[in-house]
C-alpha positions, 0 to 999 in steps of 0.5 A: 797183049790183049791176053795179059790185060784180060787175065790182069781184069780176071785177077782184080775182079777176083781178088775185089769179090774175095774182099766183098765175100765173108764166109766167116759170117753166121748173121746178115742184115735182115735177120734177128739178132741172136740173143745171149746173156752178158756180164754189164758189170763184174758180177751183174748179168743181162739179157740181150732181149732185156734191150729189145725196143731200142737200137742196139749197136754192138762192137767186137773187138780186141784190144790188140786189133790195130783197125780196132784201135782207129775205129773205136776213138771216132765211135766214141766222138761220132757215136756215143758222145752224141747219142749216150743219153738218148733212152732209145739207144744202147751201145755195147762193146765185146772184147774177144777172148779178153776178160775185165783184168785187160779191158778195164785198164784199156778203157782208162788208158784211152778214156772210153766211157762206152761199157766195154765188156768181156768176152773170154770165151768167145761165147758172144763173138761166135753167135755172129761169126767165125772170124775177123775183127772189128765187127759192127751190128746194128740191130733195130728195135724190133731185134732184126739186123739192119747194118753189119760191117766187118773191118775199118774202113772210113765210108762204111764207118760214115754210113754207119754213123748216118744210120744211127743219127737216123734212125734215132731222130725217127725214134724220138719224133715219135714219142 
């Protein structure tokens, strides 16, 4: 008996290390973010560097992403509802392998005002990672990454949120 209870421990161990470990990850909290260039608007191109100086929250996703779909309606309550005005913050959200023909009708269809922008060959998506979606990368205003996290889960979503509130309440006390 004392075996079993053993070997079921190892499992559980095992199997809650294997869910902590993300081999499909090619950033981490500490490094500067990658810089890429991206289509703001049809047509319209910019730098990711052209925002360095502000906190920078970006979202990679797909419209067809079930854990997707119930994380971005509450970045749109929690995050830019509260924060879409503030100079010191800019929010972009990519979607992977999807051009505007099906990101512009996904965004009416569920009334998101955040800018969801393509991503059709991965280009961008893959300066982060190989796999795994939703992602989120919070990058400071120095560039470095201070917060990633992969998938949906409502504490990780919440620490999220705090940091964001934070960090941007300390950007404005200092203006």
């Amino acid at each position: 008996m004392k075996k079993i209870f053993l070997l079921l421990c190892l499992a559980v161990s095992a199997g809650a290390f294997a869910q902590t470990t993300d081999e499909g990850s090619y950033t981490k909290v500490g490094d500067v973010a990658p810089t890429f260039k991206f289509e703001i608007e049809k047509g319209k191109t910019v730098d990711l560097a052209d925002y360095k100086g502000k906190l920078i929250l970006i979202n990679l996703f797909a419209t067809w992403c079930p854990p997707c779909n119930i994380e971005l309606p509450l970045v749109q309550k929690q995050i830019w509802d509260k924060h879409k005005n503030n100079e010191h913050f800019q929010f972009f959200v990519f979607g992977r392998e999807e051009g505007w023909d099906k990101l512009m009708p996904y965004k009416a269809k569920r009334g998101f005002t955040f800018p969801i922008l393509p991503d059709v060959d991965r280009s961008i998506f893959s300066k982060f990672a190989k796999q795994s979606i939703p992602r989120n990368i919070l990058i400071d205003q120095n560039g470095k990454i201070i917060y990633q996290s992969i998938g949906y889960d409502e504490k990780e979503f919440n620490a999220l949120v705090k940091l964001i509130d934070e960090k941007l309440k300390a950007a404005s006390s200092t203006k």
